[in-house]
C-alpha positions as CSV (number, residue, x, y, z in Angstrom):
1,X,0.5,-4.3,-3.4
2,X,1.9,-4.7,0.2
3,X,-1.4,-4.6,2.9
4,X,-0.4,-3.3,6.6
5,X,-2.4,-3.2,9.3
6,X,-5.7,-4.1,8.1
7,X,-8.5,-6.7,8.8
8,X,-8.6,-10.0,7.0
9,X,-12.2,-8.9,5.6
10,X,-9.9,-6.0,4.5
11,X,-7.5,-7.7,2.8
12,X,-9.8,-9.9,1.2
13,X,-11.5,-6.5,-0.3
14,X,-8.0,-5.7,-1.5
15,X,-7.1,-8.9,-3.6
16,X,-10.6,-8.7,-5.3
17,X,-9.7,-5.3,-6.0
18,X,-6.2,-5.8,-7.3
19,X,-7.3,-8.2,-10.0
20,X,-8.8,-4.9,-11.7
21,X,-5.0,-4.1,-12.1
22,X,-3.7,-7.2,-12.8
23,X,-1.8,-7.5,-9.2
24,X,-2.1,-9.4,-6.5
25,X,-2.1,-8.3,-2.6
26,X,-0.2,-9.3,0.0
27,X,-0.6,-9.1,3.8
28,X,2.5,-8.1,5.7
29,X,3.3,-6.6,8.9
30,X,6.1,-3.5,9.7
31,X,9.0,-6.2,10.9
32,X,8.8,-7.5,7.3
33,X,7.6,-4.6,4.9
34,X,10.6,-3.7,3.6
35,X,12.3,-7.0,2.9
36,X,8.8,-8.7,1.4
37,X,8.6,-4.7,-0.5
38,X,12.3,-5.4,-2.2
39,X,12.1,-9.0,-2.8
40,X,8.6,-8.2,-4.6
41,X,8.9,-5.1,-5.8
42,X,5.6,-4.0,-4.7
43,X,4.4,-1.1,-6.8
44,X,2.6,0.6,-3.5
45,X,2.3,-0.4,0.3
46,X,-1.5,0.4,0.9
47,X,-2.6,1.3,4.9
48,X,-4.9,3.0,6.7
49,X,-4.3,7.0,7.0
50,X,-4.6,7.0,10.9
51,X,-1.3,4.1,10.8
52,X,0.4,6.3,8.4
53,X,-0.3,9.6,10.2
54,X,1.5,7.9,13.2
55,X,4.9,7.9,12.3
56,X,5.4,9.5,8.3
57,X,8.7,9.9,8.6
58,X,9.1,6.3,9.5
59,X,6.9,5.1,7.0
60,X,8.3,7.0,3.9
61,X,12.1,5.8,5.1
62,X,10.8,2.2,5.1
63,X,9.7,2.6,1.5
64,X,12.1,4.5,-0.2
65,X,14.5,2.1,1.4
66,X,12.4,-0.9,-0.5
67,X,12.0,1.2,-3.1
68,X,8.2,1.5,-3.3
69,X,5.6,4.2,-1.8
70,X,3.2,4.4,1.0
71,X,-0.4,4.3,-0.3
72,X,-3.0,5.5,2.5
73,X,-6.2,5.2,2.8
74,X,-9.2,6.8,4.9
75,X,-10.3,3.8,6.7
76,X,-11.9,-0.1,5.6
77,X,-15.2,1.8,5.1
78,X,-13.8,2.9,1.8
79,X,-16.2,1.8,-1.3
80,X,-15.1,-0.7,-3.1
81,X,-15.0,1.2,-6.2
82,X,-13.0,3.7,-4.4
83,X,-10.3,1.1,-3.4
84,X,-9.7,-0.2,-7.0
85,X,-9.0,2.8,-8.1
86,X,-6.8,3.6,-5.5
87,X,-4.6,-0.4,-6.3
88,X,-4.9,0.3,-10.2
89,X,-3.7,3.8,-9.5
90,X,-0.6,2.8,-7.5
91,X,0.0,-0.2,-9.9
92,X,0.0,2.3,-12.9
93,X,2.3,4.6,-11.4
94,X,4.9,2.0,-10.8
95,X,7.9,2.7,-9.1
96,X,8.4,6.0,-6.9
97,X,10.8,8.9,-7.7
98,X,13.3,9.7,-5.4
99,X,10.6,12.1,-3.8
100,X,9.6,10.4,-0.2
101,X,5.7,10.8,1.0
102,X,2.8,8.9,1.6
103,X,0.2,9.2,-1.2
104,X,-3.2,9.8,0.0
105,X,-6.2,8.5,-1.5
């Protein structure tokens, strides 16, 4: 799992939670998402909702592009229970269909 735009508290809450999938998470930011998204093949790029929200269109180009999907998220205040579900739900799905769009949590 790609991280953008979050806290490095955040992120930390993010790698704890990707063990439960059996991934790891990675802190990137938008100049290098879709290069680090191909050369890793991240299953999911996980970011706040108010980021996504901002610029979709943008968003769901730079993924498709790298082959992956935008996973958002309602803000850091998310439980952590909540937020492994949400990496071992992305990780599951694998790669995205052709279909562009965020997927909310």
């Amino acid at each position: 799992m790609l991280i953008v735009g979050c806290t490095p508290a955040f992120i930390r809450r993010c790698s704890e939670a990707a063990v439960h999938a059996r991934a790891i998470a990675i802190e990137t930011g938008l100049t290098s998402l879709t290069t680090l998204a191909t050369q890793t093949r991240a299953r999911g790029v996980l970011m706040p909702q108010t980021m996504y929200a901002s610029n979709p269109e943008l968003f769901d180009s730079m993924a498709t592009a790298a082959g992956t999907r935008i996973v958002a998220f309602p803000g850091e205040t998310i439980e952590q229970d909540r937020l492994v579900a949400i990496i071992v739900a992305a990780v599951e799905q694998g790669a995205p269909d052709t279909q562009p769009g965020g997927f909310n949590a």
